[in-house]
Each structure stands twice: as C-alpha cells, then as structure tokens.
LUMDREN-300526 format. One record per residue (C-alpha): residue in one letter; chain; x, y, z. Coordinates in Angstrom, 3 decimals, m for minus. Layout:
REM residues N
+------+-------+----------+----------+----------+
: rest : kette :       px :       py :       pz :
+------+-------+----------+----------+----------+
:    A :     A :        X :        Y :        Z :
...
+------+-------+----------+----------+----------+
This chain:
REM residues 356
+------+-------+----------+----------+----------+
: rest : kette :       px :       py :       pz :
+------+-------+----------+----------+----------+
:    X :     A :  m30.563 :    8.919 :  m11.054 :
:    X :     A :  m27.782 :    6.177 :  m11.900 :
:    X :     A :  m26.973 :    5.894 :  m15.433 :
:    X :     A :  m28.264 :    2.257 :  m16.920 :
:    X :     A :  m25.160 :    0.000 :  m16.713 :
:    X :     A :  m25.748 :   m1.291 :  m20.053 :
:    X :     A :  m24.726 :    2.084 :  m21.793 :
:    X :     A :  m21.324 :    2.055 :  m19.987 :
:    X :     A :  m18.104 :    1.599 :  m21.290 :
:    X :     A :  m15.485 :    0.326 :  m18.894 :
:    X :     A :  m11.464 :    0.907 :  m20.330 :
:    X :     A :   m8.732 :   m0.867 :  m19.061 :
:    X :     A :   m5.245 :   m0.094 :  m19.192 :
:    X :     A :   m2.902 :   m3.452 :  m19.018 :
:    X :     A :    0.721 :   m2.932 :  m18.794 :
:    X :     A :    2.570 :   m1.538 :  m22.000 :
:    X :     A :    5.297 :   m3.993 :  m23.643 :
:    X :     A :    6.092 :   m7.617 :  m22.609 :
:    X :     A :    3.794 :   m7.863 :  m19.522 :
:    X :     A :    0.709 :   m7.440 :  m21.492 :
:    X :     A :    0.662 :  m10.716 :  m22.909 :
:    X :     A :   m1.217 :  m13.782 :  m21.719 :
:    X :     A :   m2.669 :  m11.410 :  m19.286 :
:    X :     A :   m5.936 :  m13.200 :  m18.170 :
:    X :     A :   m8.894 :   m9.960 :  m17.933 :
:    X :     A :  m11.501 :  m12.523 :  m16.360 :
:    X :     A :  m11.361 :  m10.951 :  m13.063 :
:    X :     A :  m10.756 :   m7.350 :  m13.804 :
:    X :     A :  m13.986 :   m7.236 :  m16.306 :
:    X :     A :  m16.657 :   m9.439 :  m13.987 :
:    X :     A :  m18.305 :   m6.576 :  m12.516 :
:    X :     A :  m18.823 :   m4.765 :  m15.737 :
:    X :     A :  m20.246 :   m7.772 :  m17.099 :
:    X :     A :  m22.490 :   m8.903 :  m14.455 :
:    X :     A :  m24.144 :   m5.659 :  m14.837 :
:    X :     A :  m24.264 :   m5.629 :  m18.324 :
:    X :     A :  m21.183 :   m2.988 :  m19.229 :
:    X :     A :  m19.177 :   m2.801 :  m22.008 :
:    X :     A :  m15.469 :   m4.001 :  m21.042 :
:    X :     A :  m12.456 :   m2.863 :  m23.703 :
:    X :     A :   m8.979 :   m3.323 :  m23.355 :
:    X :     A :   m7.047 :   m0.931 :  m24.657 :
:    X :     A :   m3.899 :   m1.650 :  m27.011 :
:    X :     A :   m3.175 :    1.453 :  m28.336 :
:    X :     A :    0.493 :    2.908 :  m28.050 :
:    X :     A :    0.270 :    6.628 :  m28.093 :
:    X :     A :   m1.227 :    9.363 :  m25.849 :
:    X :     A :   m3.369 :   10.636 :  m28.679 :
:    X :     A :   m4.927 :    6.968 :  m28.835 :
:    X :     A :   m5.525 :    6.933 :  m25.007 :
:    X :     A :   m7.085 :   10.277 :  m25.338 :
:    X :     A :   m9.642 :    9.273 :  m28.001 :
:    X :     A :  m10.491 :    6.263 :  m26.186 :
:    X :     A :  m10.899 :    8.348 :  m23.167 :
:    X :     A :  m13.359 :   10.071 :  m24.668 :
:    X :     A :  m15.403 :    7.170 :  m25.410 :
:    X :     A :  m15.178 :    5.742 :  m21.596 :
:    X :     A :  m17.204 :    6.184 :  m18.559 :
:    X :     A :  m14.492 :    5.454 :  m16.612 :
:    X :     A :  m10.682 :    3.503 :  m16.963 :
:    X :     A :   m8.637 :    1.553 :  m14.518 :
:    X :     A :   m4.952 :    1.255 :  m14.811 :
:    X :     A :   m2.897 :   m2.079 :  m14.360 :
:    X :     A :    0.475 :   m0.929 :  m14.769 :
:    X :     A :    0.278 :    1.370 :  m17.401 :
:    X :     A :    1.017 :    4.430 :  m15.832 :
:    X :     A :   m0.559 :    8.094 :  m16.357 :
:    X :     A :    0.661 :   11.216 :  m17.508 :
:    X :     A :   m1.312 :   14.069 :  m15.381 :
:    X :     A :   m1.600 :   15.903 :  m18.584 :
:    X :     A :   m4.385 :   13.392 :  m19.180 :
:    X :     A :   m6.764 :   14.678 :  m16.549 :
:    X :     A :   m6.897 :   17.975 :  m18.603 :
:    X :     A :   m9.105 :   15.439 :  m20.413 :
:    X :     A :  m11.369 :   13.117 :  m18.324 :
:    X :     A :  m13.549 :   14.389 :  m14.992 :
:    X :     A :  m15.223 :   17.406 :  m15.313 :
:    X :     A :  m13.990 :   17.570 :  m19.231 :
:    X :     A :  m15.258 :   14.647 :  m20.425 :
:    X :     A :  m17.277 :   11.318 :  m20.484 :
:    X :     A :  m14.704 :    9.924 :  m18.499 :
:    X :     A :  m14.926 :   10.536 :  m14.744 :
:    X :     A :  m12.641 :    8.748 :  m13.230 :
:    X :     A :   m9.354 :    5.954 :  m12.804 :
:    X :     A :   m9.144 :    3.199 :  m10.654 :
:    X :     A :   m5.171 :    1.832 :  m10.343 :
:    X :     A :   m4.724 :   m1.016 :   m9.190 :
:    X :     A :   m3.040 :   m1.607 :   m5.706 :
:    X :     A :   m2.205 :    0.561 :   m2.517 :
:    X :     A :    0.264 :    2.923 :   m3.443 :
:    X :     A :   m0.926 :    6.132 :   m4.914 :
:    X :     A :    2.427 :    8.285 :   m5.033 :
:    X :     A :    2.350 :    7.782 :   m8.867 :
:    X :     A :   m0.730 :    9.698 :   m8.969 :
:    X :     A :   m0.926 :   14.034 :   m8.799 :
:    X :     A :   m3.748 :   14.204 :   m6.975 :
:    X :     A :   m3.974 :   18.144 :   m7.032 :
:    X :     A :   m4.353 :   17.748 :  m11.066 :
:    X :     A :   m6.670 :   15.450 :  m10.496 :
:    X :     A :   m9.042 :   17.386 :   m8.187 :
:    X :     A :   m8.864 :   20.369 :  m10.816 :
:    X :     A :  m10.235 :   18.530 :  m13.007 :
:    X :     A :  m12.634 :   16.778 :  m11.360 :
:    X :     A :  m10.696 :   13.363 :  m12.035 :
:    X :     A :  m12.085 :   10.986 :   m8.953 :
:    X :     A :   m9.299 :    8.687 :   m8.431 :
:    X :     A :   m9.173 :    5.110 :   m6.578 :
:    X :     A :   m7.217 :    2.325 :   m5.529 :
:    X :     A :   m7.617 :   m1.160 :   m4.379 :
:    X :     A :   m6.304 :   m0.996 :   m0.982 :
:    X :     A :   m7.195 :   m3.828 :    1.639 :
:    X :     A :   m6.452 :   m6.812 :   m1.160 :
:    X :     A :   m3.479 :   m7.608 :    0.575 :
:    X :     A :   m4.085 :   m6.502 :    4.543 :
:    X :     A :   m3.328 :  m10.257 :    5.798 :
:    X :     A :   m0.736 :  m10.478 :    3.590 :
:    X :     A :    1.468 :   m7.574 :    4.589 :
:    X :     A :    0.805 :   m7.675 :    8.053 :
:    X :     A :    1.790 :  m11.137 :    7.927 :
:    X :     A :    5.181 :  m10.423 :    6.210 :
:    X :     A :    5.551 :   m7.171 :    8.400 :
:    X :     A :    5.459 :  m10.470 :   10.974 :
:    X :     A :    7.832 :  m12.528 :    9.211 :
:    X :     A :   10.359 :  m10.197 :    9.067 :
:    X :     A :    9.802 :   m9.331 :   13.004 :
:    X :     A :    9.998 :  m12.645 :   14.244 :
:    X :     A :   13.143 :  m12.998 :   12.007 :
:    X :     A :   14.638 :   m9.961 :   13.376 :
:    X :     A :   13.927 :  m10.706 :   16.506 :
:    X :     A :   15.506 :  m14.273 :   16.527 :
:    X :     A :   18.697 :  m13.284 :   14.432 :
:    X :     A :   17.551 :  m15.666 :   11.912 :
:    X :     A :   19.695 :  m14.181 :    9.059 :
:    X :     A :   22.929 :  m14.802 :   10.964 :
:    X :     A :   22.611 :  m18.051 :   12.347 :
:    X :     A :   21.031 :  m19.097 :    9.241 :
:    X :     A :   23.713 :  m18.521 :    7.526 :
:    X :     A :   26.588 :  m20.060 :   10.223 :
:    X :     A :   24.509 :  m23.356 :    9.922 :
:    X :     A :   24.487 :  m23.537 :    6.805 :
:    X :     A :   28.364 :  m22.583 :    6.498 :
:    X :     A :   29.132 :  m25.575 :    8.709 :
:    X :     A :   29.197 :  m23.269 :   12.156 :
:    X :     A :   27.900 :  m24.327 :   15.230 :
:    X :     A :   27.977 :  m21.922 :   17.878 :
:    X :     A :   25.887 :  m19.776 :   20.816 :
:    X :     A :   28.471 :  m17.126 :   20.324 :
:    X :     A :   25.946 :  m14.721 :   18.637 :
:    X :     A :   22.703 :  m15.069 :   20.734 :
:    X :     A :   22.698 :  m12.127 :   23.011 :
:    X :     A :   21.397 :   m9.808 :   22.912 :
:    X :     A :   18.122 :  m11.583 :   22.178 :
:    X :     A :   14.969 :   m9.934 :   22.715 :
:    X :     A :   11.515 :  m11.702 :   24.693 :
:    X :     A :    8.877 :  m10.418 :   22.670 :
:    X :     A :    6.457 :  m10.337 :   25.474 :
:    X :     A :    5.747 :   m7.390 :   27.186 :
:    X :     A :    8.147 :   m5.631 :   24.883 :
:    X :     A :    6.536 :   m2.626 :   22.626 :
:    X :     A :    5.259 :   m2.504 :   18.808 :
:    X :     A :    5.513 :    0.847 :   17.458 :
:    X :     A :    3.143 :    1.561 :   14.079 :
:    X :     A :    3.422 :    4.690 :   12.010 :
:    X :     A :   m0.254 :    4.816 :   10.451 :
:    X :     A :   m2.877 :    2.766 :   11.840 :
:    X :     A :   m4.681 :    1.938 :    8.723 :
:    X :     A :   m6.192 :   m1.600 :    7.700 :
:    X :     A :   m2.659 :   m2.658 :    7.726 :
:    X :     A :   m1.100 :   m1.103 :   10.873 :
:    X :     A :   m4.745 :   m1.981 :   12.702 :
:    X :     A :   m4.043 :   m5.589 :   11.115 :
:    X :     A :   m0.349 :   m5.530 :   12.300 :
:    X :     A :   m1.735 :   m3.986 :   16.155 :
:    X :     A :   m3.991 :   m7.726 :   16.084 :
:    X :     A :   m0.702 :   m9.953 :   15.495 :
:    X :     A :    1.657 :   m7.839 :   17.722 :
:    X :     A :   m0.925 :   m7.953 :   20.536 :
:    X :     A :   m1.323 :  m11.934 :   20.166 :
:    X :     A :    2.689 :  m11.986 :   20.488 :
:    X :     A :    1.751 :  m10.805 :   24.144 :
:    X :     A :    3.058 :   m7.406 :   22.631 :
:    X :     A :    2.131 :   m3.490 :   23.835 :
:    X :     A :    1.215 :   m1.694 :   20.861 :
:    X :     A :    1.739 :    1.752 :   20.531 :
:    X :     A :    0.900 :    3.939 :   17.466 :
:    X :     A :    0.891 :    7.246 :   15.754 :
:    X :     A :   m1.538 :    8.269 :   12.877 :
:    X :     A :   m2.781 :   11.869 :   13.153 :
:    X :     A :   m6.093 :   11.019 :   12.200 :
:    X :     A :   m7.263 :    8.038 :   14.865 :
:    X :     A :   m8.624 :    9.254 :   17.771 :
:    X :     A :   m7.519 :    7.506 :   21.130 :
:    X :     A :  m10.813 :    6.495 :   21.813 :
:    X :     A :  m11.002 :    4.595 :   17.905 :
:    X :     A :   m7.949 :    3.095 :   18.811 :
:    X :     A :   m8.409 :    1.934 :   22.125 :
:    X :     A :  m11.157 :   m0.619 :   20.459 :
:    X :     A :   m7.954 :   m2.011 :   18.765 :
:    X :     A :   m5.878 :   m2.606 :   22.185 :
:    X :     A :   m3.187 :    0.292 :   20.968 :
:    X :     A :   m2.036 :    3.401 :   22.902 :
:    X :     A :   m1.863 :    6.488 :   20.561 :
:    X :     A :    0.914 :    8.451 :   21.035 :
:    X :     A :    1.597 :   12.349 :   19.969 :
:    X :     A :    4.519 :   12.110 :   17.393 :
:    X :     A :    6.205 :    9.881 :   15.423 :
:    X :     A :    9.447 :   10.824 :   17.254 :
:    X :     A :    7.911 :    9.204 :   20.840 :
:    X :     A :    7.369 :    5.828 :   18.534 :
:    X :     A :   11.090 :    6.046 :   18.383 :
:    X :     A :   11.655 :    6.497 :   21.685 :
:    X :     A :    9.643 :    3.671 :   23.378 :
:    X :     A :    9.237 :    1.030 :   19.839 :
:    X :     A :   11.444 :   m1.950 :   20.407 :
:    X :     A :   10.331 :   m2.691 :   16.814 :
:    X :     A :    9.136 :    0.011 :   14.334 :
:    X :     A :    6.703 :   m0.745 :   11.695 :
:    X :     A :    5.597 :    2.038 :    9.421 :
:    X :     A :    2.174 :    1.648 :    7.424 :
:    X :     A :    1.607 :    4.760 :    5.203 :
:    X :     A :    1.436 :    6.103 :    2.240 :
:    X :     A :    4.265 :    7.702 :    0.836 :
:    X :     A :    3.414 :   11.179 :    0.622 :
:    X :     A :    5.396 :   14.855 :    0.906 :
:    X :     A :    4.694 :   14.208 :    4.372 :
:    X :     A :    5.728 :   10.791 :    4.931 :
:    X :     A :    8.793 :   11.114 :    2.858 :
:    X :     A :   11.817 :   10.313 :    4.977 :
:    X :     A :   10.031 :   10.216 :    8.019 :
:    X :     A :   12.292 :    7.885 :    9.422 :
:    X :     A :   15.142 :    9.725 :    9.179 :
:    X :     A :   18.418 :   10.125 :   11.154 :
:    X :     A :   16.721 :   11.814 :   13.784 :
:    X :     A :   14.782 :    9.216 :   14.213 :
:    X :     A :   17.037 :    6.358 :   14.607 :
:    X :     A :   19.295 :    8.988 :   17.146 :
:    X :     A :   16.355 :    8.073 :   19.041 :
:    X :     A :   15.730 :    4.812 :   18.713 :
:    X :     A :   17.145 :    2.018 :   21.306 :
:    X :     A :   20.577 :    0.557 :   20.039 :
:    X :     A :   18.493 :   m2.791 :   20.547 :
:    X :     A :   15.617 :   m1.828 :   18.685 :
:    X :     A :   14.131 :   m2.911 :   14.819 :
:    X :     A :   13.272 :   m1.663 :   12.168 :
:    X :     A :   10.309 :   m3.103 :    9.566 :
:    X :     A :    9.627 :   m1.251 :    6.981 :
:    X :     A :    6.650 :   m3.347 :    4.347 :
:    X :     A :    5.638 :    0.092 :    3.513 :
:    X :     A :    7.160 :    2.171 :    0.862 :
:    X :     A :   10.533 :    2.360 :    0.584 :
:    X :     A :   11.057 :    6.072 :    0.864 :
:    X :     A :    9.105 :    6.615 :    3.510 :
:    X :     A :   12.421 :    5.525 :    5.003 :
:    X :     A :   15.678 :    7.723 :    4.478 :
:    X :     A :   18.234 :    4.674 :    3.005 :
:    X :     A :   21.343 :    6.493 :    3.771 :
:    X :     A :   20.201 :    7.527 :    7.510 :
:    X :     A :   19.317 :    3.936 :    7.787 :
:    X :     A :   22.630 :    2.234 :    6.447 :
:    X :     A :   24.559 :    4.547 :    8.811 :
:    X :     A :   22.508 :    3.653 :   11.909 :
:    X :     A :   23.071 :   m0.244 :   11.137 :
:    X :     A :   26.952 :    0.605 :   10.664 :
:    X :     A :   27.396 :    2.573 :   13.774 :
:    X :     A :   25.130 :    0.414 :   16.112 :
:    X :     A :   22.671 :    2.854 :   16.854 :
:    X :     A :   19.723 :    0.275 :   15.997 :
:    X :     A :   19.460 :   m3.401 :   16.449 :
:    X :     A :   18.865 :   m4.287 :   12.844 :
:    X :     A :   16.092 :   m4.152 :   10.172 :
:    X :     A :   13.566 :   m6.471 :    8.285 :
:    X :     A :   12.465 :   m4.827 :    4.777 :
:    X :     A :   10.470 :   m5.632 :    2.359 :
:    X :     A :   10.713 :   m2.279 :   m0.107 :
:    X :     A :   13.737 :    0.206 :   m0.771 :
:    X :     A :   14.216 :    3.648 :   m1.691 :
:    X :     A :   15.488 :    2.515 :   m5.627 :
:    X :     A :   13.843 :   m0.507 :   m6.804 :
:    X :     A :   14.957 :   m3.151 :   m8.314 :
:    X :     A :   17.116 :   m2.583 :   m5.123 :
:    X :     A :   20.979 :   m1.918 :   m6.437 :
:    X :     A :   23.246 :   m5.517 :   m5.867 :
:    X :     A :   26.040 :   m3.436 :   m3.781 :
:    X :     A :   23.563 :   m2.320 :   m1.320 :
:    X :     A :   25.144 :   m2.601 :    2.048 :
:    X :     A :   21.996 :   m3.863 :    3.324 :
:    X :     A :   21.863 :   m6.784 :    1.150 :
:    X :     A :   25.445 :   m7.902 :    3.161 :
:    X :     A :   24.362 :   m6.979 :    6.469 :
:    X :     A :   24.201 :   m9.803 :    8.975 :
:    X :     A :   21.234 :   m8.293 :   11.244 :
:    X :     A :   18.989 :   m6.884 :    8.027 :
:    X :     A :   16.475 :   m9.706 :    6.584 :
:    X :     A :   15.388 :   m8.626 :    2.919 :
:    X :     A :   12.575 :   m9.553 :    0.707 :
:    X :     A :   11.858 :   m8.157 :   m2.895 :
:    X :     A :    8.622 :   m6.157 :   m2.427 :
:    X :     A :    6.115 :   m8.700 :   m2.332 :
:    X :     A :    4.674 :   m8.355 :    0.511 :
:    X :     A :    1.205 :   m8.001 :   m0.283 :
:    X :     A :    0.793 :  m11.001 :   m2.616 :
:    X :     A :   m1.075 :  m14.646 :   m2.482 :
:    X :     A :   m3.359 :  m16.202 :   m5.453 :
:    X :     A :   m6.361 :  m14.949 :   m2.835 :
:    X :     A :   m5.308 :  m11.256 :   m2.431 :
:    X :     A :   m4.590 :  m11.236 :   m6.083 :
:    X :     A :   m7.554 :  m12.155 :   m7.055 :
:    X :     A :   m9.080 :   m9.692 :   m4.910 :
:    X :     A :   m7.535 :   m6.853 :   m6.253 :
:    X :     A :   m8.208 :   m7.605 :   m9.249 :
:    X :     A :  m11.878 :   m7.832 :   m8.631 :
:    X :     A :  m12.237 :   m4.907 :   m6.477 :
:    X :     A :  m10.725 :   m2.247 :   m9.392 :
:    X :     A :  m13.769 :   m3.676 :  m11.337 :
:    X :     A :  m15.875 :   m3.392 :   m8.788 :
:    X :     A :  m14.321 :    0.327 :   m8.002 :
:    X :     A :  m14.800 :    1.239 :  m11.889 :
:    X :     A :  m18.536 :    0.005 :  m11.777 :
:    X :     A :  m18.823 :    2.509 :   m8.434 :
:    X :     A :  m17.372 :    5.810 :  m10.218 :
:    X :     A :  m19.142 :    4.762 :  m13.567 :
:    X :     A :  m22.815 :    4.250 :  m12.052 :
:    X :     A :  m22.524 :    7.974 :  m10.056 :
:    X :     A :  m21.373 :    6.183 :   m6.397 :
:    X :     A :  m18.460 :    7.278 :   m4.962 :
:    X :     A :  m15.484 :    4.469 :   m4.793 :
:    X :     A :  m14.686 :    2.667 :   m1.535 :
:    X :     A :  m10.936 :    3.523 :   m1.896 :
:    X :     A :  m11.182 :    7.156 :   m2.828 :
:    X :     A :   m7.330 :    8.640 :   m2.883 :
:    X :     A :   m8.826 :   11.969 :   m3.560 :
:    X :     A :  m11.504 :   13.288 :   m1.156 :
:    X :     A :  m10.870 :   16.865 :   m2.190 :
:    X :     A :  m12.060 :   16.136 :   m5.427 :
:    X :     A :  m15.574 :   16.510 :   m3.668 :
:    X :     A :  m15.540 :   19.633 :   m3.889 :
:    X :     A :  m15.162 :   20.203 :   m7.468 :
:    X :     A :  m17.706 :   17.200 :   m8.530 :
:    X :     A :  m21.228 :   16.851 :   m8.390 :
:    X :     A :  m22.882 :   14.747 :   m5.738 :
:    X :     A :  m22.566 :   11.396 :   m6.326 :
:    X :     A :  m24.096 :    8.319 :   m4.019 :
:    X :     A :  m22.345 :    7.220 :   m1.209 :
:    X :     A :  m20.124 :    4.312 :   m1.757 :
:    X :     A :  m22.163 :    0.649 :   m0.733 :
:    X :     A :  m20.717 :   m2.829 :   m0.965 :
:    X :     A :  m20.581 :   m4.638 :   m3.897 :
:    X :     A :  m23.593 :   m6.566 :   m2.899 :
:    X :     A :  m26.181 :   m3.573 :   m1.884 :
:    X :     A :  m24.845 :   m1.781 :   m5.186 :
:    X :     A :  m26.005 :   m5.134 :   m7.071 :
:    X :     A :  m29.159 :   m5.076 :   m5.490 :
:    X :     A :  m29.614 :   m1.163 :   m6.271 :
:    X :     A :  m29.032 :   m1.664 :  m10.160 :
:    X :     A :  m32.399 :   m4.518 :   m9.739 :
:    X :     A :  m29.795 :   m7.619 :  m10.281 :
+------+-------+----------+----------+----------+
C-alpha cells in the first residue's frame, strides 16, 4: 500500500555558493504540493547537516549540489530516505554500485531536452557539412572567394552513423532521415527489428559506424564502457571526408586522438558541443581549427525543456517517495536489493491513483 502523500517530506538540494540565490523552486516543488507533500530546501553547509536532514526525508533530489557516495551508507535500505533524483541526463557523477548496496534507487530527468539536442546535434551537422565556420569567417574578414568549397558533401543519400539509439539518437535517426539521409546505428541493446520501426539499420560494432558514417554522432552515457570510445582507432577508420558530432559527453570522445586526426587529415572536421575538460581550456587547438564548429555545452537547453526538467525531478521524487519505481531509473540493479515497489505510471495515472 502507498504511503499517504501528506506524511512525506520531499528535500531538495540547490546548488552550494553563488548559484543558489534567486533560484525560483516553483517548478521543482509542484508535484509535492499538488499531492499534499512537504517540500524543504535545504541550506545547510556540512555533510553532518545533509545527513540529519536525510534522515528526516522520504526522498531528495539534487540540483547541482553534488553527492559524496559515502552518503548512501545512509539513505535506501538504511534509512527513511530511499532515494535521489539529479537533475539532468548525465549520471557519471553518480557510483551506482554504492548505490545498489545500499539500496539507494537513483534517477534522472532524461528526455527534457530530446528536441533540443538532437536539434543542435543538427546544427552542428548542417554546419559541418557546409563549411560554415570557414567561410563565415572569410566573409566577414572582407574575403570573397569559391576557393574553399570542395570538397563539399550532398547530404542525400549519404550515411548518419549514431552510437546509442536512445530518445536522443532515435530523435537524431527522425531528422537525419528527413535530410534524405541512411541512418545507421549501434546500441547493443536495440534489436534490429525495434529499430527498423525507426527507419535505421543496426550494425554489429561501433568500429563498422566508422567505417560506413559520413557523419558520426554519439548519444550515450559516459560510462567505463563508453569512455574513449571514439578513439584513434576509430578515426584510422573513418573516411578522410567524414564528421564528427559529438552533443554527448565529452569523454566519450578521446580529445587528443581527435586533435591529431583533424591535424593530419584523417577526418573531415568536427561539430561539438561538450569536451573532455570543461570550461574547455582557451589554447585548445580545436577552438582555432577552421573545419571544427564549437558550442559551450548547451545543447540541451530552451525555457520549455527547462521547465520540463525541472518538473519531471519532482515528479520523479513523488514516484520513489509514494513506493513506484521512477521513469528514469539509472540503477536497475538496485532491484534486486529493494523491495517491490509499483511499476512506474505517468504523472497523470499516478495522480489519479493517489484519488486527486
């Protein structure tokens, strides 16, 4: 039986220092209070502060504030507290072995911002594959010249490889396909059949995406596994008139293997929103590379998918705290060392369960 939503306590966890301030909670704390919860922002400054208020929590969702795994040892199974939301898509922050141990159920907010990146993953395509950078920057120097067009690819007919076909990399499939684009992907857990609904030929490795991608798009998570996938191997393989896009996480791209590949011509060029050391360093050679079009990690944002997010790791909280599991669970091992819990509904049917 779900626990009456009035007798939960929701904590949140803004960003420490500077970024705190002015922050508007509206949106965060709207499920808890359309359901009757208890909402509390925490400004405490120490660990033995969070702990106490821990204690005193159903459940806590982090907005910036970052979490020492040495917390779990008190929350999940060894507390009141059984779980953290964070917000956004990345979870590499996060030990999610410590997590399960303890019975910690963790989630995210991923999907907010699916139009968004695959729309910038676009951008930076389109801009690659027009040499925008360059002949942006001849205009505006006062040179007019077709000097620098070729080689120049079509777009149509030409081949979209995605690493991790996800809500983003399905998203991504959509746009490339409407370019008049053959989509090709690798993600080790879509089945060809799933992925034939979404007009994209699965391939076996990440290393034939390489081969046969005029323009490479990863779409994961950074992992152990994804770590430097792209990697000098990879872009040996690659076409010299081949792209990269990377509106992933940075590392998920080896920096070093990619600089070289740029200076020695083995790829065409490369669009990227994220780096391997953020704030990105100012003597980067990518940032004075002609053929590389650069953005500072924003590809998931607009006023919409903001708001979203922000209302979905309430909504997420309300899941964990009311004995459903989240919709954005980054920890499905943790199943096994948890009691059952309902399956995870929509906001709306959960609503309708609690007699709203």
């Amino acid at each position: 039986m779900s626990p009456d939503a009035t007798d939960i306590r929701v904590l949140f966890l803004g960003p420490r220092g500077p970024r705190a301030r002015g922050m508007n909670f509206e949106p965060q704390s709207r499920a808890a209070k359309t359901l009757g919860a208890e909402f509390v922002v925490y400004d405490g400054e120490s660990d033995g502060e969070l702990i106490e208020a821990l204690r005193d929590a159903d459940v806590a969702m982090s907005q910036g504030h970052g979490i020492d795994p040495k917390l779990f040892s008190h929350i999940g199974n060894n507390g009141r507290c059984k779980g953290l939301v964070s917000f956004g898509h990345g979870y590499d922050g996060m030990d999610l072995n410590t997590a399960v141990e303890n019975g910690v159920i963790l989630a995210n907010t991923a999907s907010f911002g699916t139009e968004e990146v695959s729309n910038q993953t676009m951008m930076h395509f389109l801009v690659c594959s027009r040499k925008f950078v360059l002949h942006d920057k001849l205009v505006k120097s006062g040179v007019w010249t077709r000097e620098h067009l070729a080689p120049m690819g079509h777009i149509v007919g030409q081949t979209f490889g995605i690493i991790g076909l996800g809500d983003i990399g399905r998203t991504v499939a959509r746009k490339a396909r409407a370019f008049g684009m053959h989509v090709i992907a690798y993600d080790p857990f879509v089945s060809s059949w799933d992925a034939k609904e979404y007009g994209v030929e699965m391939v076996a490795t990440p290393l034939d995406i390489a081969r046969r991608a005029d323009y490479v798009s990863p779409h994961t998570y950074l992992t152990e596994q994804t770590h430097h996938m792209v990697n000098s191997k990879f872009f040996d393989l690659m076409k010299p008139t081949a792209y990269l896009i990377n509106c992933s996480r940075g590392p998920v791209v080896d920096e070093k293997a990619l600089i070289e590949a740029l200076q020695q011509k083995k790829i065409a060029g490369a669009g990227l929103d994220v780096f391997e050391h953020e704030p990105v360093d100012p003597g980067n050679p990518l940032l004075k590379m002609d053929n590389v079009s650069v953005t500072n990690h924003y590809a998931s944002y607009s006023e919409v998918a903001w708001e979203r997010a922000n209302t979905q790791l309430g909504e997420e909280a309300m899941r964990i705290a009311l004995g459903y599991w989240p919709m954005s669970l980054i920890n499905p091992d943790v199943r096994s060392t948890v009691e059952p819990r309902n399956w995870a509904v929509s906001w709306e049917v959960m609503f309708a369960e609690q007699g709203k």
